[in-house]
C-alpha positions as a Python dict, from the first residue, in 0.01 Angstrom:
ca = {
    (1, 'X'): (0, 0, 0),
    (2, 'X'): (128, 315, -201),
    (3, 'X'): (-134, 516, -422),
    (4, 'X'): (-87, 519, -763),
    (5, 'X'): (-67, 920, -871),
    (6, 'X'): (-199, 987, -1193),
    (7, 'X'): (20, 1087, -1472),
    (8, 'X'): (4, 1498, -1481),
    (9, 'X'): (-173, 1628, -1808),
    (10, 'X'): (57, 1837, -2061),
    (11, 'X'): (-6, 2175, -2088),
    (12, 'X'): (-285, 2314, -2294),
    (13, 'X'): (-257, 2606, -2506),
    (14, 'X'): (-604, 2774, -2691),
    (15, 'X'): (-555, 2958, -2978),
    (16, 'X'): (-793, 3244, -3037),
    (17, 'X'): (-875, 3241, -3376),
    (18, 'X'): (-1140, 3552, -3491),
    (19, 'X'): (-1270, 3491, -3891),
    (20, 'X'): (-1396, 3745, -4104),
    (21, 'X'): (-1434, 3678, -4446),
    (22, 'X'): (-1130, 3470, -4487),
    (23, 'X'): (-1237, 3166, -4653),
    (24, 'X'): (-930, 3229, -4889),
    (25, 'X'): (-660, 3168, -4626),
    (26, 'X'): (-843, 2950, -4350),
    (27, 'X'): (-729, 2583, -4482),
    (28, 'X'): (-376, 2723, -4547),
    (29, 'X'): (-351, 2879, -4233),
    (30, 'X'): (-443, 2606, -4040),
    (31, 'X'): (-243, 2392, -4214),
    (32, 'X'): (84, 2613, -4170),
    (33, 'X'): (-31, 2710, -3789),
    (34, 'X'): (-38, 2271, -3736),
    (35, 'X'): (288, 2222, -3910),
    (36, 'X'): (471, 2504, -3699),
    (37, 'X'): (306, 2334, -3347),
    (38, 'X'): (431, 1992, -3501),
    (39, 'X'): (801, 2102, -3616),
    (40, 'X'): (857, 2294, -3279),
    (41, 'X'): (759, 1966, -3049),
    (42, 'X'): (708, 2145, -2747),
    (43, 'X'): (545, 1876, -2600),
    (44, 'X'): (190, 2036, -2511),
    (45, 'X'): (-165, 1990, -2658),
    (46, 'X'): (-338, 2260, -2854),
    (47, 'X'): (-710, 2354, -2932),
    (48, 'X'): (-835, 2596, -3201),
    (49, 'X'): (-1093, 2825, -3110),
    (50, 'X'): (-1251, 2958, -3390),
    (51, 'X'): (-1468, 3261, -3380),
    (52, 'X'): (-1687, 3348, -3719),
    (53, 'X'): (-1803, 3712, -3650),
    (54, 'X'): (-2104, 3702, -3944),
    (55, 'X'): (-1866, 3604, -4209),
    (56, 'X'): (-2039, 3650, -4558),
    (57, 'X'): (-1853, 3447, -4759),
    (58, 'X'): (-1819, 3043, -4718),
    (59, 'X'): (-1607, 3089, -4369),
    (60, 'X'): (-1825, 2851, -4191),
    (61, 'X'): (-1840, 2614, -4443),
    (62, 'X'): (-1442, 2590, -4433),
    (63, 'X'): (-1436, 2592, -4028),
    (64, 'X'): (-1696, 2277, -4002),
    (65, 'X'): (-1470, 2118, -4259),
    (66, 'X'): (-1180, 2187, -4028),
    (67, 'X'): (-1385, 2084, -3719),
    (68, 'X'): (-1460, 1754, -3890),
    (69, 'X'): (-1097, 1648, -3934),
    (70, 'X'): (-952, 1756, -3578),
    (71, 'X'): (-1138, 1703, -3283),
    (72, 'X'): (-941, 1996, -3090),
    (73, 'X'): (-1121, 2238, -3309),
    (74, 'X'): (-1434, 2455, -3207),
    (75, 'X'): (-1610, 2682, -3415),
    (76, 'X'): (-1833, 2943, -3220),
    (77, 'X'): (-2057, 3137, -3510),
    (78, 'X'): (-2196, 3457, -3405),
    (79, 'X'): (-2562, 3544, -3493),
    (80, 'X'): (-2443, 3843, -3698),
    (81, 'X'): (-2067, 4040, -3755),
    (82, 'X'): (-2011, 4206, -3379),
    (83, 'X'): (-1632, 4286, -3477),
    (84, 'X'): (-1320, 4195, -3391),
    (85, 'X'): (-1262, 4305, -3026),
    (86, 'X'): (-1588, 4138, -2936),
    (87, 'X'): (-1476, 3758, -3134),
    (88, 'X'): (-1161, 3781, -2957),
    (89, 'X'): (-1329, 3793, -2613),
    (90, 'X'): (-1575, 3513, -2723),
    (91, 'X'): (-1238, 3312, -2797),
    (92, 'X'): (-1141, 3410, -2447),
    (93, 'X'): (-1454, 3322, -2305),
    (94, 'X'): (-1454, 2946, -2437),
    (95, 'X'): (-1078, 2927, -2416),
    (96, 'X'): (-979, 2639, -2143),
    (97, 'X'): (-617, 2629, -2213),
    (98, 'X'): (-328, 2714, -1930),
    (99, 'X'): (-241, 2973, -2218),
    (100, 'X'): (-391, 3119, -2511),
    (101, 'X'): (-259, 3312, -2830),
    (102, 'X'): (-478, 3541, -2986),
    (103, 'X'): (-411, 3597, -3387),
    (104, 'X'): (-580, 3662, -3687),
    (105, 'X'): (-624, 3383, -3976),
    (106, 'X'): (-486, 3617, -4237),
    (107, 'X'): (-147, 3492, -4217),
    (108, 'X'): (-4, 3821, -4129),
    (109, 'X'): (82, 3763, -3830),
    (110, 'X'): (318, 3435, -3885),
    (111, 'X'): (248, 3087, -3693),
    (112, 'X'): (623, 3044, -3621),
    (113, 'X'): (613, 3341, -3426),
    (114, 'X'): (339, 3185, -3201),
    (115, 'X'): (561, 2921, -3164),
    (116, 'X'): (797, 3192, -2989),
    (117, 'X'): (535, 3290, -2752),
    (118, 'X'): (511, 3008, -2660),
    (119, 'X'): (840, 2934, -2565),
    (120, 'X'): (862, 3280, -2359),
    (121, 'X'): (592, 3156, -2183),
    (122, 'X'): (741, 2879, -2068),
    (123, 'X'): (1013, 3106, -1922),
    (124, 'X'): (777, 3248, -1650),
    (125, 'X'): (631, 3582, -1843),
    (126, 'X'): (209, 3575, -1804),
    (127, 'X'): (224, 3798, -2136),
    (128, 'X'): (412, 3759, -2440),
    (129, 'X'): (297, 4026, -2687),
    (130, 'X'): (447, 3997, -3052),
    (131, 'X'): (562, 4346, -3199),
    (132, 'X'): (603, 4436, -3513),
    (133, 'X'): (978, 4543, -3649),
    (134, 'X'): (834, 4627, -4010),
    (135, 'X'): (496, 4546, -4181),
    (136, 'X'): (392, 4529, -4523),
    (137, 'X'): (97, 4758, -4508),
    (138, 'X'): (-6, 5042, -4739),
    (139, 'X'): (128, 5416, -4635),
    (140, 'X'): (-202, 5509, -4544),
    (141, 'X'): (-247, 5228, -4297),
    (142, 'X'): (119, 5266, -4167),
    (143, 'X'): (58, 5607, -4116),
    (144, 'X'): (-231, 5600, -3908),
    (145, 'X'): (-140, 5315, -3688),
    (146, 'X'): (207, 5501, -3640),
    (147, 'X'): (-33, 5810, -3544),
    (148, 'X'): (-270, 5624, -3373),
    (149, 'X'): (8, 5452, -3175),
    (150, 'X'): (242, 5789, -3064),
    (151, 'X'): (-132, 5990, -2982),
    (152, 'X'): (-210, 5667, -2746),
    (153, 'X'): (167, 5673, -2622),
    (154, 'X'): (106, 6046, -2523),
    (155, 'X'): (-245, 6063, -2396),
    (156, 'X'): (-298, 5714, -2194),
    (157, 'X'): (-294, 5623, -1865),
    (158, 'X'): (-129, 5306, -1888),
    (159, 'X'): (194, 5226, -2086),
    (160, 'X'): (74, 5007, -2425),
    (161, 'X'): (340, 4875, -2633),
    (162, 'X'): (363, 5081, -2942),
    (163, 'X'): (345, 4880, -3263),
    (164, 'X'): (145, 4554, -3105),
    (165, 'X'): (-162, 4436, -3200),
    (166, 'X'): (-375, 4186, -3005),
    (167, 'X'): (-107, 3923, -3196),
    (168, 'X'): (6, 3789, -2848),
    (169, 'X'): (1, 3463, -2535),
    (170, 'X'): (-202, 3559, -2275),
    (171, 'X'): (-170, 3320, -1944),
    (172, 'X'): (-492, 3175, -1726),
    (173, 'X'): (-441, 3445, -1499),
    (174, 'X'): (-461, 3698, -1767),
    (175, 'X'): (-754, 3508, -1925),
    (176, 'X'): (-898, 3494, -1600),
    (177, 'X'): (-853, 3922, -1483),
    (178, 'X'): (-958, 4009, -1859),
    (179, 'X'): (-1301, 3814, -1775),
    (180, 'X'): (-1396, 4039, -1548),
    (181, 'X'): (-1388, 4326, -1746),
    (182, 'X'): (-1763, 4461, -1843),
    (183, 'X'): (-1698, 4713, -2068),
    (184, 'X'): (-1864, 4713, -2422),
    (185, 'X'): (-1672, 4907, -2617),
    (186, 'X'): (-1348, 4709, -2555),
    (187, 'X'): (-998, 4764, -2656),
    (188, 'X'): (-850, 4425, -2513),
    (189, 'X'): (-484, 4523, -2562),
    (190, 'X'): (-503, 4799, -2284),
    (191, 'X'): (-706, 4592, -2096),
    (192, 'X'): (-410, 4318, -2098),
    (193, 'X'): (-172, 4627, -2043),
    (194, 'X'): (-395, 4748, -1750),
    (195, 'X'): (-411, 4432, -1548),
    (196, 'X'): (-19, 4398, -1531),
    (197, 'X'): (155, 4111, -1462),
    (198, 'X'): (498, 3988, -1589),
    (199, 'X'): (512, 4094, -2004),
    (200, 'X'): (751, 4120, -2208),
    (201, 'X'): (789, 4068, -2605),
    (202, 'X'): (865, 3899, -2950),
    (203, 'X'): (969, 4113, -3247),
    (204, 'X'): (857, 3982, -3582),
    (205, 'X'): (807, 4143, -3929),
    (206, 'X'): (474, 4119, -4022),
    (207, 'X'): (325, 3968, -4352),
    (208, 'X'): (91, 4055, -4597),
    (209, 'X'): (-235, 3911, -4610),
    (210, 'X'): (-227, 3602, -4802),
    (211, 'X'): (-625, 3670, -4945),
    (212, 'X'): (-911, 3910, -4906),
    (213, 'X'): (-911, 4256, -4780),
    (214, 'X'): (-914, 4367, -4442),
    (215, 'X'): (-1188, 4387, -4221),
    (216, 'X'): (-1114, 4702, -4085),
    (217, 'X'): (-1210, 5005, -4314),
    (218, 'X'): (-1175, 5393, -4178),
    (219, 'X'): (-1492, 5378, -4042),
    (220, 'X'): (-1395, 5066, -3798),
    (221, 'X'): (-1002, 5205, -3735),
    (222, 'X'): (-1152, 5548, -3648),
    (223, 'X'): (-1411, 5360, -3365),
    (224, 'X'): (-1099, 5155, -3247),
    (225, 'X'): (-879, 5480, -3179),
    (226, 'X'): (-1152, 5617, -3010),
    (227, 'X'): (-1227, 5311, -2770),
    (228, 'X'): (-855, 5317, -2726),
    (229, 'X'): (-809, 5700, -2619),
    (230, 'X'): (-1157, 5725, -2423),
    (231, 'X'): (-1127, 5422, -2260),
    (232, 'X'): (-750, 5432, -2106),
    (233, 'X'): (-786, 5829, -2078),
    (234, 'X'): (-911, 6121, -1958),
    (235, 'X'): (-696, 6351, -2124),
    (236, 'X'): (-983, 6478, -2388),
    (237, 'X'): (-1173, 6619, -2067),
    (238, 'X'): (-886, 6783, -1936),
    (239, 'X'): (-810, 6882, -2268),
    (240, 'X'): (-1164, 7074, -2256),
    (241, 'X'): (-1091, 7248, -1943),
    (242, 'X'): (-763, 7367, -2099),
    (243, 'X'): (-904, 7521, -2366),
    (244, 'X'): (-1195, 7690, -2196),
    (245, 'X'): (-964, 7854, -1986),
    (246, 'X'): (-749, 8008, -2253),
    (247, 'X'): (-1062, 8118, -2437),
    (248, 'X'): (-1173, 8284, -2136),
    (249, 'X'): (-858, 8450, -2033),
    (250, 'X'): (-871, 8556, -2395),
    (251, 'X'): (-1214, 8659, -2324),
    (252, 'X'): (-1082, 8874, -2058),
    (253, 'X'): (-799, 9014, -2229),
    (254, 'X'): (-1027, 9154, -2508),
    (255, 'X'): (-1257, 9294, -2209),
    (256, 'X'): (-980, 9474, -2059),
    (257, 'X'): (-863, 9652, -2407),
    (258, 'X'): (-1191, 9781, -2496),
    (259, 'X'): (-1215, 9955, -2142),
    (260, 'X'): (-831, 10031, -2207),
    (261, 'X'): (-941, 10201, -2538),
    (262, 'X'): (-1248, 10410, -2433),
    (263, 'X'): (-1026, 10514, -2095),
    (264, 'X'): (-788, 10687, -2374),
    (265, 'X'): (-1004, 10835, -2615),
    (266, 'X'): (-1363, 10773, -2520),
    (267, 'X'): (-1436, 10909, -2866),
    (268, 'X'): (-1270, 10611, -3020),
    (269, 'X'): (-1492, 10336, -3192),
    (270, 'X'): (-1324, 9992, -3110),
    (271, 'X'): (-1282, 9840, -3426),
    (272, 'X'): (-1462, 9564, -3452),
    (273, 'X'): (-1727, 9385, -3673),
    (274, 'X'): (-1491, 9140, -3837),
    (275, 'X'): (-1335, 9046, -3546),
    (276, 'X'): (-1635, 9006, -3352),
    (277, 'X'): (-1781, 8787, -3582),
    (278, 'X'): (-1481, 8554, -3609),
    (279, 'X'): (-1466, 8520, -3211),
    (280, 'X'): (-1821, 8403, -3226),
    (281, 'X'): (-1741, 8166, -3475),
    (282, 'X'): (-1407, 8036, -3306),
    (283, 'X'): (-1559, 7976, -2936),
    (284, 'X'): (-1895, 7856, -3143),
    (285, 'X'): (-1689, 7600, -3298),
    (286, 'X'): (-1487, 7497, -2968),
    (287, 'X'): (-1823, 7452, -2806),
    (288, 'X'): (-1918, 7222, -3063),
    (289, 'X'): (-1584, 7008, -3046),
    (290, 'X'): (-1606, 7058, -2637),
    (291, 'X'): (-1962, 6901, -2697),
    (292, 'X'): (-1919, 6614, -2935),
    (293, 'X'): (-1569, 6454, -2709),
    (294, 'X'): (-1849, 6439, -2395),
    (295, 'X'): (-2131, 6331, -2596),
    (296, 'X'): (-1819, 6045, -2664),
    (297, 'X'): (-1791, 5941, -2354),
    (298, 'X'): (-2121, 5991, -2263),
    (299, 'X'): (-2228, 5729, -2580),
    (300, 'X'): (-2008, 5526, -2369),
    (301, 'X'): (-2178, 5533, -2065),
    (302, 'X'): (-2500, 5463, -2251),
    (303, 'X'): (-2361, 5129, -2373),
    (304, 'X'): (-2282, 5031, -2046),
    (305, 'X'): (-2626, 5094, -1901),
    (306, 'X'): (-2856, 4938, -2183),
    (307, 'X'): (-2676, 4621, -2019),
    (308, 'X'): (-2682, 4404, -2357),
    (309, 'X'): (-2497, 4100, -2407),
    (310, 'X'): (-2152, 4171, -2555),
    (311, 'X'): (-2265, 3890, -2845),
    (312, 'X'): (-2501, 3611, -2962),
    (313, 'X'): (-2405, 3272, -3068),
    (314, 'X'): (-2600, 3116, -3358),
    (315, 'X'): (-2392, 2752, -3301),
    (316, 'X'): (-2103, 2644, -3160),
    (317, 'X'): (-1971, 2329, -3345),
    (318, 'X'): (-1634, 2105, -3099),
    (319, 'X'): (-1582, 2050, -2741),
    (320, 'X'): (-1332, 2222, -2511),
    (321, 'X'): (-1009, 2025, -2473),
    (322, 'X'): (-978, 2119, -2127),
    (323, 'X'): (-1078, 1886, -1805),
    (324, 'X'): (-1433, 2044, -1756),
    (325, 'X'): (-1496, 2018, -2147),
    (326, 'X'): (-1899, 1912, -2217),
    (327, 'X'): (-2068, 1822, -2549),
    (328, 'X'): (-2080, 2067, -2832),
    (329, 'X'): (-2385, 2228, -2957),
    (330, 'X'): (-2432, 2204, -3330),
    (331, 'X'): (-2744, 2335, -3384),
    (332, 'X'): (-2845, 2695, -3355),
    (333, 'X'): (-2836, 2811, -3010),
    (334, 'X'): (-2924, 3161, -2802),
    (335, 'X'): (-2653, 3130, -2611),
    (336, 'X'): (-2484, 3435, -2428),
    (337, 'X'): (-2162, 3533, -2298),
    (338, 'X'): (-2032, 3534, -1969),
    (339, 'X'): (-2117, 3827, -1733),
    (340, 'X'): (-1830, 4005, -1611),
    (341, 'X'): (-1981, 4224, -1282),
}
């Protein structure tokens, strides 16, 4: 008598889907994202993880509409806006997919291109970051990120692609290593670049945003370089002892020409009053700077020992399409995320 073997379950593929404020280009997203899966047949099923980081608009609303009409969607709603970093790894969290792709729902970054991820994962890579060839961004924003980008290139401890954003496939064992990462302040690109693996990558020219505005003014891009450069490098403290060397072998040098000077012509009066005062000003003001980069990381360490959860989740609306999915919750909920010791 010969055992019957079960037929063996397609492949499932999460998308991470973070929402803020988009409740202009949710339903055409979707819509374009389905019809991209559907034209490309690559024989797979999908779910759509939805993250609402404290939307103001009528986000939700839009999501349980989606929710209602496809069964592979879930909708986790966060208590209150955490920010973006933070509703990707709550997508990662809930993801149960062999794979997941991580993109935004502002239609710059193209569904056809995830499409292409896809299909490069398929060819054995366990990353498949997409990177931009051009992008139809202001000159202030393209500035910056080409700034922020060469600064990270320079200073970093690990090699990040330059000109990616978190627009990429991640594999289980990617989802899996990025789980155990505790930090707070997290910038999950490096971590994907830190835990290795076979990557490689899909050029694409980005979009512009189909509605809205973006969700991340100076104030949030400035916090994002920083958790990029602190977090993959050390280079600001070395940086530190650099300069307090030079300013004490200055130091020194100035020392050593006074006694020069007197030596000479002990008569002389070493000129001075100006110049005094603008050295006091100059290592003032480098002791300041010196102060603020390791109150930076020390901020840092703070966040890591106040041990909070990295988010709160007010509802979470679908089931997980994998084979250990349970019920969803659709009423409120204090549930918290996974503990990565």
């Amino acid at each position: 008598m010969t055992e019957e073997r079960l037929p063996t379950p397609a492949p499932l593929v999460s998308f991470i889907l973070p929402v803020y404020n988009e409740e202009g280009s949710i339903e055409l997203f979707s819509r374009t994202l389905t019809e991209a899966l559907e034209e490309a047949d690559l024989g797979m099923r999908f779910e759509f993880v939805y993250v609402n980081d404290g939307s103001a608009d009528r986000s939700l609303e839009h999501l349980h509409a989606l929710a209602a009409s496809d069964d592979r969607v879930q909708v986790i709603d966060f208590s209150r806006n955490f920010g973006h970093q933070i509703a990707v790894t709550a997508g990662i969290d809930h993801a149960s997919g062999d794979a997941a792709v991580i993109m935004d729902t502002d239609l710059q970054d193209p569904p056809r291109v995830a499409v292409e991820l896809i299909r490069r994962w398929q060819e054995g890579f366990n990353v498949v970051y997409a990177q931009r060839r051009t992008r139809k961004d202001t000159f202030f924003k393209k500035a910056t990120a080409g700034a922020f980008y060469r600064t990270l290139a320079l200073v970093a401890e690990i090699d990040i692609p330059r000109d990616t954003g978190d627009f990429r496939l991640i594999d289980r064992k990617v989802i899996d290593a990025v789980k155990r990462f505790p930090e707070r302040n997290r910038f999950l690109r490096g971590m994907v670049s830190y835990v290795g693996f076979r990557q490689t990558n899909v050029q694409f020219d980005r979009d512009e945003r189909h509605a809205g505005v973006t969700g991340y003014p100076l104030r949030k891009m400035i916090k994002f370089a920083a958790d990029g450069i602190l977090g993959f490098s050390t280079f600001p403290l070395k940086l530190i002892q650099l300069v307090g060397l030079v300013v004490s072998a200055l130091s020194a040098l100035a020392v050593v020409y006074v006694l020069v000077s007197r030596a000479i012509d002990p008569s002389s009066v070493v000129p001075g009053w100006t110049f005094t005062v603008i050295a006091i000003l100059f290592v003032g003001g480098v002791q300041i700077i010196m102060l603020s980069v390791l109150g930076s990381y020390l901020g840092r360490v703070y966040a890591e020992v106040q041990n909070r959860p990295l988010y709160l989740v007010a509802s979470h609306v679908g089931r997980p399409a994998g084979p250990d999915a349970s019920p969803g919750v659709e009423t409120a909920s204090s549930e918290l995320p996974y503990r990565r010791d």
